[in-house]
C-alpha positions as CSV (number, residue, x, y, z in Angstrom):
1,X,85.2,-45.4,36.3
2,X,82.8,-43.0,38.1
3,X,83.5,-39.0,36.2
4,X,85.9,-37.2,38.5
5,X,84.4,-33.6,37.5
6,X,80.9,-32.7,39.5
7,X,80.9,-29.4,37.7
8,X,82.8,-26.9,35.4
9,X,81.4,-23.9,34.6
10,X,82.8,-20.3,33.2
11,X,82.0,-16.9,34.6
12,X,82.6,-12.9,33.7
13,X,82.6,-10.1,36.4
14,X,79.9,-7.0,35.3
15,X,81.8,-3.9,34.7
16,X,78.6,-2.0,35.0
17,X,75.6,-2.1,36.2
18,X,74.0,-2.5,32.7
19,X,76.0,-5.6,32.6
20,X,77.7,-4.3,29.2
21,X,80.8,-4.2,27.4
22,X,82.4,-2.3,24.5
23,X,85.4,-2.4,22.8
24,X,89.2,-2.0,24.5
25,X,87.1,-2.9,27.7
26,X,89.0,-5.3,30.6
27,X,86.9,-8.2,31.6
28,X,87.6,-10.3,34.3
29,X,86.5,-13.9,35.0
30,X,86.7,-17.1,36.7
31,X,86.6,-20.6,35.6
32,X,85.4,-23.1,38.7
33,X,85.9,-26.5,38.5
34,X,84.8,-29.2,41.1
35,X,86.1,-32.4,41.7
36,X,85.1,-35.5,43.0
37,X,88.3,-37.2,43.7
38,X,92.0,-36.5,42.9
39,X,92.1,-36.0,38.4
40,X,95.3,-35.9,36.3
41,X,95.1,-32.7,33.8
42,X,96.1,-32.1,30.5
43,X,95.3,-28.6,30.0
44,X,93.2,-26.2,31.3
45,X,92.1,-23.1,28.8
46,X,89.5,-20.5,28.5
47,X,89.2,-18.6,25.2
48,X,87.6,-14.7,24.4
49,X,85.5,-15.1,21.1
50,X,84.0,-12.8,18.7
51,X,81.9,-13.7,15.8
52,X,79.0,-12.9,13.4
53,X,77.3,-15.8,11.4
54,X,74.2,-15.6,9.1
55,X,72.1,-18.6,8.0
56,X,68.7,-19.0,5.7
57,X,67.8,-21.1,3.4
58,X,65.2,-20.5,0.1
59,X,63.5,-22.8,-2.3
60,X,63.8,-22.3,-6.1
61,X,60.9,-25.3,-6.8
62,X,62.1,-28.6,-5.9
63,X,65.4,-27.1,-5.4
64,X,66.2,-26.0,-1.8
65,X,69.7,-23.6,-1.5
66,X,71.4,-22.7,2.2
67,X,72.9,-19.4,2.4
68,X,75.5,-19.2,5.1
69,X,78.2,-16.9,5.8
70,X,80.6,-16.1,8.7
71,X,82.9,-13.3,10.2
72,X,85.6,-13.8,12.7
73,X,86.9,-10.6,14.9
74,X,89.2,-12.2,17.4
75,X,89.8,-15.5,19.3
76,X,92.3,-15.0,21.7
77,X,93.0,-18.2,24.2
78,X,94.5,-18.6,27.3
79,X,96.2,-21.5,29.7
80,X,95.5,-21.3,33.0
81,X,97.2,-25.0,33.5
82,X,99.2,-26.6,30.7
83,X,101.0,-29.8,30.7
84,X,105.2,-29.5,30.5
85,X,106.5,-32.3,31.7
86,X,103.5,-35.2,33.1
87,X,100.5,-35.2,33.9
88,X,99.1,-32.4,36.7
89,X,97.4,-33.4,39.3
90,X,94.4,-31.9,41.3
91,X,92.5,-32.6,44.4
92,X,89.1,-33.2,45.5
93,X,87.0,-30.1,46.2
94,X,86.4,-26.1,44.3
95,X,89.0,-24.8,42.4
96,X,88.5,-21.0,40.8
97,X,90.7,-19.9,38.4
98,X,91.0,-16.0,37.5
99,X,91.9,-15.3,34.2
100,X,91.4,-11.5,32.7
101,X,91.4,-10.5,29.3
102,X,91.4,-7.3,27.1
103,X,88.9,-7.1,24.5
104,X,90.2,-6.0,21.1
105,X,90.2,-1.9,20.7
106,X,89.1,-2.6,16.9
107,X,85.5,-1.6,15.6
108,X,83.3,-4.1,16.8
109,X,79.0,-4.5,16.0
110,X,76.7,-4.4,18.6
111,X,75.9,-8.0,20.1
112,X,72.7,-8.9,17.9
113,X,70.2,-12.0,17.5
114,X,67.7,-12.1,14.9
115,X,65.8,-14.9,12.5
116,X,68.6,-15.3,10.0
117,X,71.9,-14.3,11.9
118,X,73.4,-13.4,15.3
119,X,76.7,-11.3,16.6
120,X,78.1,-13.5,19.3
121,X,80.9,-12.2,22.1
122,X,81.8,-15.2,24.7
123,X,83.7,-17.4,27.3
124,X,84.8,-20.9,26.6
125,X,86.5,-22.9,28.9
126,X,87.6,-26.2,28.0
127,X,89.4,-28.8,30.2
128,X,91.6,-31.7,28.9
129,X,92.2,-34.8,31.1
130,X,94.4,-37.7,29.7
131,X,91.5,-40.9,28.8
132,X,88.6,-38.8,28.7
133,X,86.3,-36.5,26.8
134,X,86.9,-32.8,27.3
135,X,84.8,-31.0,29.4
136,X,83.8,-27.7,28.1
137,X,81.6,-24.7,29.5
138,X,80.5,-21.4,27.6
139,X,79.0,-17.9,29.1
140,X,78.2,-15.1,26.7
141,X,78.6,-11.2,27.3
142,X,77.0,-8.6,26.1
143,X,79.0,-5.9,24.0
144,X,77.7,-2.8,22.7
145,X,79.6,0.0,19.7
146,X,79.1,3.1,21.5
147,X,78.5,5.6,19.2
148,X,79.2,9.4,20.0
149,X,77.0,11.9,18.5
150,X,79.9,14.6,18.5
151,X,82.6,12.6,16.7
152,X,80.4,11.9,13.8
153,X,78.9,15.1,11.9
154,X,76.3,12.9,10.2
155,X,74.5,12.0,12.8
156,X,73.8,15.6,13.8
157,X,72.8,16.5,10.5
158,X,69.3,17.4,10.5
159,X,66.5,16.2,7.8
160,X,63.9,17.7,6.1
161,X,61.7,16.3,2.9
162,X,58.6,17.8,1.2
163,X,55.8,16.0,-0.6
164,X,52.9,16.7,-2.5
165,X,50.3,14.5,-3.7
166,X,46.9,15.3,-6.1
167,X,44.3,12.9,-4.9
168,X,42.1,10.5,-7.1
169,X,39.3,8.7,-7.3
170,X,37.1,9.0,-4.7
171,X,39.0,11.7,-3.3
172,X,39.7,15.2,-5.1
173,X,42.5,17.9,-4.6
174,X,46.0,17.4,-3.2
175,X,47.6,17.2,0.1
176,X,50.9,17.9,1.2
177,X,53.5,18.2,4.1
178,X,56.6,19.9,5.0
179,X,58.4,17.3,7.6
180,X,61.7,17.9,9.3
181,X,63.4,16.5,12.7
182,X,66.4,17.9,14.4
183,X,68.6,15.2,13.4
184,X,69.6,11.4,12.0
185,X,71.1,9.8,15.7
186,X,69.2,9.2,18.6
187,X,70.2,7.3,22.1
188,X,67.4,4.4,23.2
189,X,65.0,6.2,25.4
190,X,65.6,9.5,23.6
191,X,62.2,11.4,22.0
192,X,62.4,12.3,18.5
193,X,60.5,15.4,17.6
194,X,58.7,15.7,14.4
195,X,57.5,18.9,12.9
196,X,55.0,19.0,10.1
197,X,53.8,21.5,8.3
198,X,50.5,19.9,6.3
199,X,48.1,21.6,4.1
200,X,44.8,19.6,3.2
201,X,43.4,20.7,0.0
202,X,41.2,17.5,-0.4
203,X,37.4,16.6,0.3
204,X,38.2,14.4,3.2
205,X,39.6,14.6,6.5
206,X,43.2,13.5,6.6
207,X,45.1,12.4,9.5
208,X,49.2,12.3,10.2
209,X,50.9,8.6,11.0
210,X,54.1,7.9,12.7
211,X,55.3,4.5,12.4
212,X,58.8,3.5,13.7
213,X,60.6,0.8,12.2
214,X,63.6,-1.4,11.7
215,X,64.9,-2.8,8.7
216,X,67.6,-6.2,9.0
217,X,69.6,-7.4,6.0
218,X,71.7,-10.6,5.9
219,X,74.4,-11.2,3.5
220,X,75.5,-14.6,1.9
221,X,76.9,-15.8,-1.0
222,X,76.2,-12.5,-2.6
223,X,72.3,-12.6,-1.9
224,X,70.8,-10.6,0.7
225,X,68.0,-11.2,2.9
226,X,65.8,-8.3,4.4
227,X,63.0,-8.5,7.0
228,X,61.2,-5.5,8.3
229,X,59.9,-5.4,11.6
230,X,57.2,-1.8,13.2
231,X,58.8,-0.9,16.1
232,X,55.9,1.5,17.4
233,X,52.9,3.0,15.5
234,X,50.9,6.5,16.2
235,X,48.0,8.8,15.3
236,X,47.9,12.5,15.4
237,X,44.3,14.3,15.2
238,X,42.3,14.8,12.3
239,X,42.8,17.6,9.8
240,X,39.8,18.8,8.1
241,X,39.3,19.6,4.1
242,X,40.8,22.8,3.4
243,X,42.9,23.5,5.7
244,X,46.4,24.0,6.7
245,X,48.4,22.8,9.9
246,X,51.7,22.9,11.7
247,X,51.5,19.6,14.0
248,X,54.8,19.0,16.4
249,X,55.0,15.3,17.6
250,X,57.5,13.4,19.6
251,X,58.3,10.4,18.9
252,X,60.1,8.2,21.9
253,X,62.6,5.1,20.5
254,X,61.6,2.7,23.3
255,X,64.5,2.3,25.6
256,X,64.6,-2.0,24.5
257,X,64.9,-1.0,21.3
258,X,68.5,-2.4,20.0
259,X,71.4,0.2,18.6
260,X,71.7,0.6,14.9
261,X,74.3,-2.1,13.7
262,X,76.3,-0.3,10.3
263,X,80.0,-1.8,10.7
264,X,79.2,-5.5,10.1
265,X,79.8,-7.5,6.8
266,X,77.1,-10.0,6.7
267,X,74.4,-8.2,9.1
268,X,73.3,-4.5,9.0
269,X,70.0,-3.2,11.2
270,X,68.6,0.3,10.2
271,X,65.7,2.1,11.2
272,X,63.2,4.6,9.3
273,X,61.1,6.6,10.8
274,X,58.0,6.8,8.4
275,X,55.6,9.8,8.4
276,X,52.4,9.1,6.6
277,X,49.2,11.1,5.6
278,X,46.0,8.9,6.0
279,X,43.8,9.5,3.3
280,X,40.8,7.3,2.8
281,X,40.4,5.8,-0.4
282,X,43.4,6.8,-1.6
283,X,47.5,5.9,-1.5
284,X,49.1,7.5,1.4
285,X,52.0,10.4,0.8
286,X,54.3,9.2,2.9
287,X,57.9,10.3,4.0
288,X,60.9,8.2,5.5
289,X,63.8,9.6,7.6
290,X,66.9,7.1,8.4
291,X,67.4,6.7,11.7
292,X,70.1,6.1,13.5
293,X,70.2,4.4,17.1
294,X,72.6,4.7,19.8
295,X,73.6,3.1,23.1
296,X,71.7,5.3,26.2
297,X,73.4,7.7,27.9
298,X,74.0,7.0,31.0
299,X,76.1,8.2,34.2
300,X,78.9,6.8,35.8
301,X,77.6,4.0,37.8
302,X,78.4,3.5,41.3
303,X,81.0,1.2,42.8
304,X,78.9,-1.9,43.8
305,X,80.1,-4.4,46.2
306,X,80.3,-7.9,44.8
307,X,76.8,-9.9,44.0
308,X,77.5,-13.9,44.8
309,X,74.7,-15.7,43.1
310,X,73.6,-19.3,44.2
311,X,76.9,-20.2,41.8
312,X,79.3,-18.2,43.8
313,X,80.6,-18.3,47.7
314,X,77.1,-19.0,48.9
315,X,76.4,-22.1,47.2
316,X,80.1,-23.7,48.7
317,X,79.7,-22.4,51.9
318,X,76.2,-24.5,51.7
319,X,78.3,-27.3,50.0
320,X,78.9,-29.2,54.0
321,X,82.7,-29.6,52.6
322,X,85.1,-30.3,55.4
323,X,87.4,-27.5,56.7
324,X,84.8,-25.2,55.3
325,X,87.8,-23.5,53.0
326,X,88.2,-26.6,50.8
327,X,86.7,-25.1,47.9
328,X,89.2,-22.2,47.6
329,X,92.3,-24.6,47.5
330,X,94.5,-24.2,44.6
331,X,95.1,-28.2,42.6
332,X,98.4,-29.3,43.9
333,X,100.3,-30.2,41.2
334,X,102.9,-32.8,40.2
335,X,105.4,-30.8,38.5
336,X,106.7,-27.7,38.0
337,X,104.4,-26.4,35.5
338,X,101.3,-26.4,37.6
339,X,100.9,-23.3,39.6
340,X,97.4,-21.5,38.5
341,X,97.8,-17.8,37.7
342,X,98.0,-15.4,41.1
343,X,95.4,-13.9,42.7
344,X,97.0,-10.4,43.3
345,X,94.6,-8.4,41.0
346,X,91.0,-10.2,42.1
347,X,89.4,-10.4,45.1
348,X,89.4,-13.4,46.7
349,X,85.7,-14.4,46.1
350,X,85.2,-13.2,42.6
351,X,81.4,-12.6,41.8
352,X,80.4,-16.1,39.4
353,X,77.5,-13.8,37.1
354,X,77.1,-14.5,33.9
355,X,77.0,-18.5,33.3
356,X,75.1,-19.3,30.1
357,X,75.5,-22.6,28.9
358,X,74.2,-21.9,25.2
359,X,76.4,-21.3,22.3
């Protein structure tokens, strides 16, 4: 027998026009489900997931060890039809399903992706049909911590460090510098100035560096594994022998660049903000500030109308169904526990962005 479903698929409204959530946040969603021909249901379920996993594996000689670890914040599910007493039954045609959900007001990281390990908030719908393999659908979301530089005093806390270096070698005398920025946090977007104070008392020109980067460590098993990855690299002008300067720079985290991740188990990303003397044939003085990233500020957005995407009400009114209004039918069930939940907070063509079908 010929499969009944011709699609199933799971969708989120944006709150925002960044198309990001944070915790305590309401999202609101729809599952849409076409049929071919009439279908008995079992269930019908969609479920809000939260989760951080880390995988890697290393090689000790002929001896290859996995390193895998998971955390779980909250998997909350939902029925949108549920068998009581029979089998439901549904129609031929579209059938859309609200469903709304409140994620957990708890600490939650940033939604992250790297090599080892990933942070994963999403949608999965799953339908159940009596003599048949479930049919499931997934669409992730984006959630963002939103860090606030007033409620935490560390991250106004400016930093300051000193170094001085006697050059050898090749090279004779000593360098030095006096470095200091305003503070640790920083939004994406936002420039971070850099005052130096550097006195060259060598034999060769020296020049100031500014390198940018961010550090990602993945727990397992109680081993951790770090990568490092230069976010941005720049060169200030030349400082001749014997001579002192006091060199301002700014320093802009690119507005791409993802937040810092602290309150996670198995995953942490940090940033450093490295400034360097180059000194030819000779080690570089060097000093490193930690860095912390925050979400961009941003203003209220606007109140957008709603965006139907070749998935949403364009695609059915395309569809040649007859009547035209077939697609917004609710199933018509058998028994008493049928009904799908009511419509009175969404509007009646609920915007279908959002679909992902990767885990």
């Amino acid at each position: 027998m010929a499969n009944s479903v011709k699609s199933f698929s799971v969708g989120y409204n944006p709150i925002n026009k960044s198309d990001i959530f944070t915790s305590g946040d309401r999202l609101t969603g729809q599952i849409t489900l076409e049929l071919a021909s009439i279908s008995k249901i079992y269930s019908l379920s969609v479920k809000l997931k939260g989760k951080a996993e880390v995988k890697w594996t290393e090689n000790y000689g002929k001896t290859s060890v996995t390193y895998h670890n998971k955390e779980k914040y909250f998997s909350i599910k939902q029925f949108l039809i549920q068998e009581d007493h029979g089998n439901i039954t549904v129609g031929p045609g579209c059938h859309v399903y609200p469903f709304t959900f409140q994620i957990p007001a708890q600490e939650l990281p940033s939604s992250f992706k790297g090599s080892h390990g990933k942070i994963l908030y999403s949608l999965e719908a799953n339908l159940s049909r009596p003599m048949k393999l479930d049919s499931k659908a997934k669409a992730k979301f984006t959630l963002v911590h939103k860090g606030n530089l007033n409620s935490d005093p560390s991250l106004m806390a400016p930093q300051q460090n000193i170094i001085d270096k006697k050059m050898k070698l090749f090279t004779s005398g000593t360098v030095g510098m006096d470095v200091n920025i305003a503070r640790t946090g920083f939004h994406q977007g936002e420039g971070i100035k850099v005052v130096a104070s550097i006195q060259n008392k060598s034999s060769r020109d020296i020049k100031p560096k500014y390198c940018l980067y961010k550090k990602i460590s993945y727990f397992a098993k109680g081993k951790r594994r770090v990568e490092t990855i230069d976010i941005l690299k720049e060169v200030g002008e030349a400082i001749p022998p014997s001579a002192g300067q006091t060199v301002t720079r700014t320093i802009t985290v690119p507005p791409t660049t993802c937040v810092s991740i602290l309150n996670c188990k198995i995953i942490k990303t940090e940033y450093r903000l490295r400034v360097y003397l180059d000194v030819k044939y000779a080690s570089d003085p060097e000093i490193k500030f930690p860095i912390v990233v925050l979400h961009a500020l941003q203003e209220p957005d606007e109140e957008q109308p709603p965006v139907y995407s070749d998935f949403g009400f364009g695609a059915f009114v395309n569809s040649g169904m007859a009547g035209g209004t077939s697609f917004l039918q609710n199933p018509a069930a058998s028994g008493p526990s049928a009904p799908p939940p009511p419509y009175s907070t969404y509007g009646m063509y609920p915007s279908l962005t959002g679909f992902d079908g990767k885990s």
